[in-house]
LUMZA-199613 format. One record per residue: residue in one letter; x, y, z of N, C-alpha, C in turn. Coordinates in steps of 0.05 Angstrom, whole numbers, plus 5000, padded with zeros to 4 digits. Layout:
<pts>
AXYZXYZXYZ...
</pts>
This chain:
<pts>
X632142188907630042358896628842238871X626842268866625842128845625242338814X624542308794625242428777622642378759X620942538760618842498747618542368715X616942338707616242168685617842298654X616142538652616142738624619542828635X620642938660623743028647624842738642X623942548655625742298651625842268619X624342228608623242198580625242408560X625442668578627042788562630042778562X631042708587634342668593635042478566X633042208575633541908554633542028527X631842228520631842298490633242488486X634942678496637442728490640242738494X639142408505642742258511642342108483X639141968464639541778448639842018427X639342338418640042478395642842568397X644142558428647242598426649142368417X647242118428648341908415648741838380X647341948370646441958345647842208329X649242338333650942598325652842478301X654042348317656742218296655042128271X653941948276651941768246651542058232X649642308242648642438231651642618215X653142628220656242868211657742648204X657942408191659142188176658642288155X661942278140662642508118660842238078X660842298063661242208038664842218029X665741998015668441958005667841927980X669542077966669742107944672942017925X673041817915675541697899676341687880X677341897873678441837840679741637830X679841457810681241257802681741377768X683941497767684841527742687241327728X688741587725691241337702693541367716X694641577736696341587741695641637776X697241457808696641597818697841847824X696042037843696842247850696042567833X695642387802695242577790692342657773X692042757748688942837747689942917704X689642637699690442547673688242657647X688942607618686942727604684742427603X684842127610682641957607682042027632X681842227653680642147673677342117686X675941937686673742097691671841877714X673441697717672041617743672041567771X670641567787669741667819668041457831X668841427853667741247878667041387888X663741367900662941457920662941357945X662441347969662241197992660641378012X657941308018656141398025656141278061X656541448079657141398110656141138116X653640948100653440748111654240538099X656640578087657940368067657340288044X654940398028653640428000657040517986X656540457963659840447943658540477910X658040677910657940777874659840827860X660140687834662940847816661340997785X661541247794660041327765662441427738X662141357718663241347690666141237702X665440967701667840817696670040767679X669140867655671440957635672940867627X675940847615678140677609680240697633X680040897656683040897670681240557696X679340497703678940317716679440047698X681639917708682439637696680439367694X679339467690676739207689675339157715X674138917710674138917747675738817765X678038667761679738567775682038767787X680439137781682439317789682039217814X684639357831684439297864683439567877X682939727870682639997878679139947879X677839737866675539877859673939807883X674239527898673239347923670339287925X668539337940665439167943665139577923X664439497897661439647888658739547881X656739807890653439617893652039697872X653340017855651140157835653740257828X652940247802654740417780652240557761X653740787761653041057744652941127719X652641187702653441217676651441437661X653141667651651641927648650641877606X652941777589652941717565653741457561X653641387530655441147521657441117511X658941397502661241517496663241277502X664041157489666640967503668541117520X669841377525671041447550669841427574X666641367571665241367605664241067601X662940967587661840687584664040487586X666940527576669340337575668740207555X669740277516671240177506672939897506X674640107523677839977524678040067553X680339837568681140087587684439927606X685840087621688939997619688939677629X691439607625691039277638692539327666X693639527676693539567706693839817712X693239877739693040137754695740237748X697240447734699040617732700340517713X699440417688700840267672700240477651X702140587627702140877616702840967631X702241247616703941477634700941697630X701341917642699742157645698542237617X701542267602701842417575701042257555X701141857559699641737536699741517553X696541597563695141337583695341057566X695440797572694240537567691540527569X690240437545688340327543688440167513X690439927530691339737511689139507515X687039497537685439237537682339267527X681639007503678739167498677639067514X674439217520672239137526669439037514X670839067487667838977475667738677471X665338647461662538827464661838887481X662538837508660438877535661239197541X663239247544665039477560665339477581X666939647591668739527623665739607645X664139827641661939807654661239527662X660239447642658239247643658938907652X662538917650664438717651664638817693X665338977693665139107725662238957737X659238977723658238987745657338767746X657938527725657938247724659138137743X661538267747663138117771663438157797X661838427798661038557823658138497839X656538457820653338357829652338717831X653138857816652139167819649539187802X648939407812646439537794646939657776X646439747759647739917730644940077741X644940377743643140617740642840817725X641440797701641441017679639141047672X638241237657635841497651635841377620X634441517609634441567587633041267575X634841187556633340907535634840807540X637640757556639640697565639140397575X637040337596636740117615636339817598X635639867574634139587565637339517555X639039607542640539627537644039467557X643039447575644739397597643339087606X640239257608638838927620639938647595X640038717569640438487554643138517555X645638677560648338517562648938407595X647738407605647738347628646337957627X644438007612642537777609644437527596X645037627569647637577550649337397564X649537487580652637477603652337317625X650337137627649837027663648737287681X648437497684646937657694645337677694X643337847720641037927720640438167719X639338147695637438397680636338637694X634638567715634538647734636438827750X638338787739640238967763640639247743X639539277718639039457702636939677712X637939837726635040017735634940207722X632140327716631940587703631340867726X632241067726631441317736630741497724X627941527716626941757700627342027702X627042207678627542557694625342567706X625642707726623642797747621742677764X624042297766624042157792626642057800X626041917811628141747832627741527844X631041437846630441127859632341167887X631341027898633341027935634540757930X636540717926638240457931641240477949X640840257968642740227999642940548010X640640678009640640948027641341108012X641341127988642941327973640141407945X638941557947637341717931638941827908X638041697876639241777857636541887835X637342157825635042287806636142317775X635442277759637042337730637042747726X638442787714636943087709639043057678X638143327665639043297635641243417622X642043297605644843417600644843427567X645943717561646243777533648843577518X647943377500650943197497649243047475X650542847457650342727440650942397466X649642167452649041957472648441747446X650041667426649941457397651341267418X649941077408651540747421653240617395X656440617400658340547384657140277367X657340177348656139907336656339777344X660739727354661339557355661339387380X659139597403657839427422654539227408X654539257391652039157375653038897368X655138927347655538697337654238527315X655538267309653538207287653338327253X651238187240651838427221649938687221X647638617238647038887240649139127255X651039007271652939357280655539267257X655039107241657239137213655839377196X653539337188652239407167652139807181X650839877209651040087226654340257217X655840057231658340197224659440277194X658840137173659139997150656840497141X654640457157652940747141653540957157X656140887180656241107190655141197212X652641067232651141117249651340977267X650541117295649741037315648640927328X647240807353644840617355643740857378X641340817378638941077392639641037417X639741137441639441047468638741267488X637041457472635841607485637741917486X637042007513638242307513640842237539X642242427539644842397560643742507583X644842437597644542487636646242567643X645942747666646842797692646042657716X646642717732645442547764645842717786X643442657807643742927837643242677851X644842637865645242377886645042527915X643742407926642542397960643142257984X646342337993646542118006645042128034X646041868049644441878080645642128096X647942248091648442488115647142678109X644742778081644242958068645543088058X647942938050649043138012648443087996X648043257985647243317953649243297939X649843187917651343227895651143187869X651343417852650243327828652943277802X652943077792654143067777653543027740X654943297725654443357706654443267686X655142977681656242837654657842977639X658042907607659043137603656043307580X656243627595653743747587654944027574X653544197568653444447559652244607577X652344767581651245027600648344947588X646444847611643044797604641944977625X639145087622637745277642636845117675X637244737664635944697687638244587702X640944827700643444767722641944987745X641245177738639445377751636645287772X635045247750631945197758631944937777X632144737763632844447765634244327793X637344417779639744337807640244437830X640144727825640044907846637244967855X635145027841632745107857631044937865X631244667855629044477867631044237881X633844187876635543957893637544127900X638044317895638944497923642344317924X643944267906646844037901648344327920X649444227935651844207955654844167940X654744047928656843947913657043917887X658543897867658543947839661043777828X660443577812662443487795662443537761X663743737752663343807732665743807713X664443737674666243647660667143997655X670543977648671644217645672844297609X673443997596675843937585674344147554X671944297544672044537527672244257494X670344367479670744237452668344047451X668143817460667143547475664943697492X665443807507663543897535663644187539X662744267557663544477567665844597575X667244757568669044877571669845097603X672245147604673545267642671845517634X672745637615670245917630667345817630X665945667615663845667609662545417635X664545307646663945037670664145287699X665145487704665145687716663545857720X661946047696659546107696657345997709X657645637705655045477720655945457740X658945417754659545417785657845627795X659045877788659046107799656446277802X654946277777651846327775649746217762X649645837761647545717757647545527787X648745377794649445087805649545187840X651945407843652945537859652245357891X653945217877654145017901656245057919X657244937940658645017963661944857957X662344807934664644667928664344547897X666444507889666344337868668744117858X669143917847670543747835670643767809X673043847798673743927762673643707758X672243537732671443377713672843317685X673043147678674343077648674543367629X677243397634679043587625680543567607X680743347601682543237571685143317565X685343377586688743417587691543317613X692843357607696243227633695043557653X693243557674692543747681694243797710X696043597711697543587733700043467735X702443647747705443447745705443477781X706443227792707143217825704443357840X702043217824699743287848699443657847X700543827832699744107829698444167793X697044347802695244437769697744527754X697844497734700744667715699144827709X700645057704699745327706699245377668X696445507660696245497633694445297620X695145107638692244887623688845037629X686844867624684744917622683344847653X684844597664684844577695684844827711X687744957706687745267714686345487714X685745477685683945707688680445657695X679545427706677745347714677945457747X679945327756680245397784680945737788X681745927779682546137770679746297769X678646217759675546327753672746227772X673246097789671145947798671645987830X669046157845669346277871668646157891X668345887890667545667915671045467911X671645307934673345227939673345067906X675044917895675344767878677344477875X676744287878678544037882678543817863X681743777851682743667846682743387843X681743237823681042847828683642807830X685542817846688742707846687042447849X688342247824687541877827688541737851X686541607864688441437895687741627908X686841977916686741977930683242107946X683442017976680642037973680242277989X678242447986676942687991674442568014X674042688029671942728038669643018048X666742928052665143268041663643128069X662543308077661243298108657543398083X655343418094653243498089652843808073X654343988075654544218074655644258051X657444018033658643998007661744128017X662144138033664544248047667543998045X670244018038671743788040672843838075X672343698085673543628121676743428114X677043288090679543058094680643118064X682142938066683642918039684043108013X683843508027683443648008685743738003
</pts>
């Protein structure tokens, strides 16, 4: 029997959209790399992304990632960076994976002047992606360095750049953003340090990242409760997912990182953020910290950066693995 033209046309096109299912429900991985594994330390604050088509972001690399010769860290293409704060830009940071303890991490190796950022994406061939006044800043230690400048990109508020399939937007974050001197150097960051001041580099960031399965995720730097976690995150990028700083003093604080879960952001999940404290003994929250009462207060699922281990979120901001 023969099989006319138009159903033929249609069988073929939805054997090639059944074929196409899997690609489309290929989760985002998400990796904590802190100071201790298993657990969720007070330096902790940086994350691997892994975007279904093998795209590899690490945003605020910080002091618990060992330079670049960590082994945990493997092919990254774009690194993140919300401030210049030496706990997210890298200072200092340990001379190996689990070296310290929880209660008084290592960060016995320096990084300056460059910082472990910028030492990372020299040896990686990465992009460095930041907002603000941030970019020129990276392009000349990069330049400095045998690098290309170029791999310094800027993302303005209220655009975006698409790099290896992965859509990244800046959005804004209430925070102080002084660049330490003694990435300056010289006697002008003698003379800086010498009056007390900082070097300008604009305003602090957040980021709402887009991966190819269509998740959303926005991650908060560290911010203060701002109106456009509301307007902004939730009403015009619609984040699925939420990585937010918890640790109170510095940033936002567990009730006050809750409030934005719960009625600004109100996203479908979230990941607790630099908490500044031993927020975990044997992989469980100790009961009483600020970890706790975050999770305690906050009415969407809530997970845990245990370091080493990896999480995965399907489109929906939902964890399907490693929760």
């Amino acid at each position: 029997m023969k099989i006319n033209s138009p159903f033929s046309s249609l069988v073929i096109g939805c054997i090639i959209a059944m074929a196409a299912l899997p690609a489309l429900a290929a989760n985002v991985k998400v990796t904590p790399l802190g100071g201790r594994d298993g657990e969720f330390c007070p330096q902790d604050r940086a994350l691997i992304f892994e975007d279904p088509n093998g795209t590899r972001i690490l945003y605020d690399a910080g002091r618990t990632v060992a330079g670049p010769d960590d082994p945990r860290l493997g092919k990254i293409d774009i690194i993140l960076l919300s401030h210049m704060h030496g706990d997210h830009l890298g200072n200092t940071h340990n001379k190996a994976p689990n070296s310290g303890s929880c209660e008084a991490p290592d960060v016995s190796v320096s990084a300056l002047p460059n910082s472990n950022t910028v030492n990372i994406a020299l040896a990686k061939n990465a992009k460095i992606v930041t907002g603000s006044e941030m970019p020129p800043f990276f392009a000349n230690k990069l330049k400095a360095n045998g690098g290309d400048p170029k791999n310094s990109i800027l993302a303005r508020f209220g655009g975006s750049v698409k790099l290896g399939g992965v859509t990244i937007a800046t959005v804004p974050a209430s925070h102080s953003n002084g660049l330490d001197p003694d990435y300056v150097g010289g006697d002008l960051g003698k003379n800086m340090k010498e009056a007390g001041i900082a070097g300008y580099v604009g305003e602090a960031t957040g980021y709402v990242l887009k991966f190819s399965n269509g998740l959303v995720v926005y991650l908060s730097g560290d911010t203060g409760m701002i109106a456009e976690q509301e307007t902004v995150i939730r009403g015009h990028y619609r984040a699925k997912l939420a990585v937010i700083n918890i640790g109170d003093t510095f940033t936002t604080g567990p009730a006050e990182a809750a409030y934005v879960i719960n009625e600004l952001v109100k996203p479908a999940s979230v990941i607790a953020s630099h908490a500044n404290e031993v927020a975990t003994k044997g992989g469980k929250v100790l009961p009483g910290t600020k970890t706790d009462t975050f999770v305690k207060a906050v009415k969407v699922p809530v997970h845990i950066p245990l370091s080493g281990k990896t999480m995965e979120f399907n489109s929906a901001g939902i964890c399907v693995a490693g929760c």
